[in-house]
N, C-alpha and C positions, 0 to 999 in steps of 0.2 A: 509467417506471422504467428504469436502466440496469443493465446485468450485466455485469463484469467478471470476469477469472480472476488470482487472486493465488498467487503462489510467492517463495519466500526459498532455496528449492533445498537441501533437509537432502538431506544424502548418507550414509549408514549406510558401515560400513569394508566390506560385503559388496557396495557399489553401486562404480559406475566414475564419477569425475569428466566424463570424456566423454558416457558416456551417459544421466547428468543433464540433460547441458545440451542433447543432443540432443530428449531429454522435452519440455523447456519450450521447445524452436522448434516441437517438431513439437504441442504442446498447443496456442501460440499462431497456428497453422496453422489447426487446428481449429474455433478461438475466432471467427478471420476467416470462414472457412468459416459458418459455425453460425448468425452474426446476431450472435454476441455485440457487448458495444460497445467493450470494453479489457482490456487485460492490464497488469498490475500485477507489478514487479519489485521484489523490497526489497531493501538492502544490509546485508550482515553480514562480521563478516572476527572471523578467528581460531577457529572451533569449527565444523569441517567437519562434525558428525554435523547440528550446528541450519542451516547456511547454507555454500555452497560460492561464493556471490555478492557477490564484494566490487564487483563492475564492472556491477552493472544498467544503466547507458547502453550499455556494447560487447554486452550483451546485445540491447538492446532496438534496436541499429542493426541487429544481424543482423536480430529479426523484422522489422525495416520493410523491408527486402530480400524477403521473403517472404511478403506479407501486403500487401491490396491497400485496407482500409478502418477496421479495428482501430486504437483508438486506443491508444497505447503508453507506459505511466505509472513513473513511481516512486514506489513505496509504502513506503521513502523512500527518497530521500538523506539521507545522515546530515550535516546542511547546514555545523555548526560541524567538520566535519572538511575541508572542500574550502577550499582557494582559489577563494574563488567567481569574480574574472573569466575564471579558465580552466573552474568549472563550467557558468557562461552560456555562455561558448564550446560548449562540447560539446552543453548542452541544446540551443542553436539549431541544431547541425549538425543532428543528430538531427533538428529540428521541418525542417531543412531537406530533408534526406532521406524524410522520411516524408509531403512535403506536408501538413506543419499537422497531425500527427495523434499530437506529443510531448502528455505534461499532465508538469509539474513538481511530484512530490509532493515534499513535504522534511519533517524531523524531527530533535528536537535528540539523539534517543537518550538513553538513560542506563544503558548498560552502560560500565560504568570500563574493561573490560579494552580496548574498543574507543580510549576518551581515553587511557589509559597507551600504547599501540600506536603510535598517531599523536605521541605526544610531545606531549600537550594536555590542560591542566589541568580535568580535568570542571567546576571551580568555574568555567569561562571557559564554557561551553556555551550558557548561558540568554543573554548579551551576545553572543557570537559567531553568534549563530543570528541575531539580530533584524539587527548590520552587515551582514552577509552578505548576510541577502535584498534590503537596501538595495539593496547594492551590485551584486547581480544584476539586478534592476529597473531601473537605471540604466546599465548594460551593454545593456539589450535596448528600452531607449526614449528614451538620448540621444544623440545622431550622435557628441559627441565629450567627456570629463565628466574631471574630476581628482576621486581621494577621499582624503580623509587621515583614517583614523578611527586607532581604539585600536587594532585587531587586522591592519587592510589599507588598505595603502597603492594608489592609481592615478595618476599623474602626465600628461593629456592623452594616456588612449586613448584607441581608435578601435576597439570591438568588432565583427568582422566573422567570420561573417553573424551578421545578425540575425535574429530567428525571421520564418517564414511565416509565423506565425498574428501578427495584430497586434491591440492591439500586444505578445500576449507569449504563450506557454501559458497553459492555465488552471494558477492555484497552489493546489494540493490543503495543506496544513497537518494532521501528524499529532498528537492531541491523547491524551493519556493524564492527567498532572497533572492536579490542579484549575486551576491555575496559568495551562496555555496555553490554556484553551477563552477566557476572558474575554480573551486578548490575539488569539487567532485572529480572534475578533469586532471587537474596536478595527480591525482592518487590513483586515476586509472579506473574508475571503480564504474557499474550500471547506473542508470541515473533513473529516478522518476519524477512525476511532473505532474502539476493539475492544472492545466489548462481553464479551471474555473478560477484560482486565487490568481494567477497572475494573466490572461488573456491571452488566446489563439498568439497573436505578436508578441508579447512580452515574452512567450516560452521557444516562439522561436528564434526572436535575438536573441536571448539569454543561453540554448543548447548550441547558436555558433559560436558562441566564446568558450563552452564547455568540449566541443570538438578540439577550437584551436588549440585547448592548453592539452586534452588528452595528445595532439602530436608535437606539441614544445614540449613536453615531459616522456618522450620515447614511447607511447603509447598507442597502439592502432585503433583508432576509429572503428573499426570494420570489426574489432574482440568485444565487441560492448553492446549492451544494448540498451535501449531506449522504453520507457513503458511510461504514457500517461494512462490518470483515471481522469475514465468517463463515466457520465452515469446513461445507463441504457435500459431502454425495453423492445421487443418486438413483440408483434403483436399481428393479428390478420389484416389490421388496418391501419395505416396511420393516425387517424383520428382516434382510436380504440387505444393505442398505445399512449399517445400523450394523456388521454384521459385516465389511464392507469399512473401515469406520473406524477400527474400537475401536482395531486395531493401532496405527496410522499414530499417532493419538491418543497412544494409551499411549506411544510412542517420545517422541512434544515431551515430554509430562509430564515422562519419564522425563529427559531432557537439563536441561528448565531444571531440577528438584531436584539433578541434579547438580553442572550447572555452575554455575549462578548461582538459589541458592536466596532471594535477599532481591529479586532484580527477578520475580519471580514474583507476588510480594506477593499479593494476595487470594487470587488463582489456585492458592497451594500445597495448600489441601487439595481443589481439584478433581477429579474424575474422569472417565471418558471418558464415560461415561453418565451424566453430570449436563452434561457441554459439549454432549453430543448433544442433551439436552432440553433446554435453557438460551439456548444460544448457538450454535445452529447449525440450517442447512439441510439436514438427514438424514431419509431416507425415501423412500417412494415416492412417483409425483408428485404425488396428493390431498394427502397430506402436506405437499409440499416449497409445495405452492401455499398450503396454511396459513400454514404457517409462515413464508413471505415477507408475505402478509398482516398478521402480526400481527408481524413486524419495523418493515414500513413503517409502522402505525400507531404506534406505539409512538415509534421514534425521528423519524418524519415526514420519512424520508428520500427523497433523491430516485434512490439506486442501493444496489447490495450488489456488495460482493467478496466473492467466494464463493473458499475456502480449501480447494480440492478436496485437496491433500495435503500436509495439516498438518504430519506428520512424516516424511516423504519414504517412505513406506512401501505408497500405494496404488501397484500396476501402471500403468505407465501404460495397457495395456488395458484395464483396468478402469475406470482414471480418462477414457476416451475415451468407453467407452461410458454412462458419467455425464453426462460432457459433452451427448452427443449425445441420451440421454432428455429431458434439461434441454429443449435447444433445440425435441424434438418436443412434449412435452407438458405442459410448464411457461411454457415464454417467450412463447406466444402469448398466457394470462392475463393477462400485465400490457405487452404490446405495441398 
């Protein structure tokens, strides 16, 4: 099993933009320190209380400056929003500086207010995701290529550097829809998941259709891997841990009802004590060790991103010292 640490960086009006971002290098310090395997960076733009991260790559170049084994992901790119042969460019810098330790997650998104922002018709997202990754693929594995599609045009470049790791990062594919699990699988690709937007069931019917098509399309099962996020705390106590949560918790709630109450979908009548026991790693370590247990059975995954601060509201103190129980008496279980 791999463990990763994921963040999208909510920043409450009482928090400092700076010292946000300072949390999540000095988290992903940590993460390297600890044994962890990856840090996870999402992108969001426009709603600073939910995401203050619209540039997880200029992120994710800092921690590879400061971090010596950690591998350094995004969870996602929001793919139909970039010019992808300048996004290949950057991801390979990245993989370049970091010695082969970039993973390219990407996702098509479906918040409007992000396609209205970028001046891009959301109805173009599901086509503009699939050119795109073409066309990024072919940036990082052919010396020299011309593309003429619907959305991007390349006329005999020469994309430089190309990635260390060859011939390309792993490509993580975020999957929510019914929709994209059975395309994730046609392409062969990692998959991820949030067992909070679409529920414990729905992500496990939806990854046996993603299996099936990975071996209708000549693909092994057993070359891929699986990664939901969770959101998690350990703590000395069970009790102690949820009550490190609840807040954090209650704040996400609190923002997507307000902001965008229809991308919630399932999740609207959730509560923070129903995520804790549903969909999340909370508790103390017997517990936390459960409960990864019966994740990994369940979705037959081969890592978890753990979602230490869901709503940007744990300390990071606090969130350090989660971290660090995690590493002493949880991660050797399944190491």
């Amino acid at each position: 099993m791999e463990f990763g640490l994921f963040d999208q960086l909510p920043c409450a009006a009482t928090q400092q933009t700076a010292t946000r971002y300072q949390d999540i290098i000095s988290q992903s310090k940590l993460a390297d320190e600890l044994g962890l395997d990856s840090v996870w960076l999402a992108e969001y733009h426009f709603t600073p209380r939910f995401s203050i991260m619209p540039s997880p790559l200029l992120v994710a170049s800092a921690i590879s400056q400061c971090t010596q084994r950690v591998k350094i992901g995004t969870a996602v790119n929001l793919l139909p929003l970039h010019q992808p042969v300048r996004l290949a460019e950057e991801v390979a810098t990245l993989d370049v500086l970091s010695q082969g330790r970039a993973i390219f997650g990407i996702g098509r998104g479906a918040n409007a207010d992000h396609y209205a922002g970028m001046g891009i018709s959301m109805e173009e997202g599901r086509p503009r995701f699939a050119e795109a990754l073409d066309l990024v693929l072919k940036c990082w594995t052919q010396e020299r290529f011309s593309h003429q599609g619907t959305y991007f045009q390349a006329s005999d470049v020469q994309v430089v550097p190309k990635p260390y790791q060859q011939p390309h990062p792993p490509v993580f594919i975020a999957a929510n829809s019914p929709e994209t699990f059975p395309m994730v699988g046609e392409l062969g690709h990692n998959i991820l998941v949030t067992p909070l937007m679409r529920g414990n069931e729905g992500v496990q019917d939806n990854l046996l259709v993603y299996r099936q098509k990975l071996t209708e399309h000549g693909h092994d099962p057993s070359k891929v891997n699986v990664f939901p996020i969770l959101t998690a705390c350990v703590a000395e106590t069970g009790k102690k841990a949820r009550a490190i949560m609840e807040p954090s918790l209650n704040n996400y709630l609190g923002v997507l009802r307000e902001r965008r109450p229809s991308a919630l979908g399932r999740a609207i009548d959730l509560s923070s004590e129903v995520i804790m026991r549903d969909f999340a790693v909370v508790g103390d370590p017997q517990e936390c060790i459960d409960q990864i247990a019966r994740f990994k059975e369940m979705f037959d995954c081969q890592g978890i991103m753990f979602w230490h601060n869901i709503g940007g509201m744990v300390p990071n103190e606090e969130l350090s010292k989660s971290m660090k129980l995690f590493a002493d008496k949880v991660l050797p279980h399944f190491k």
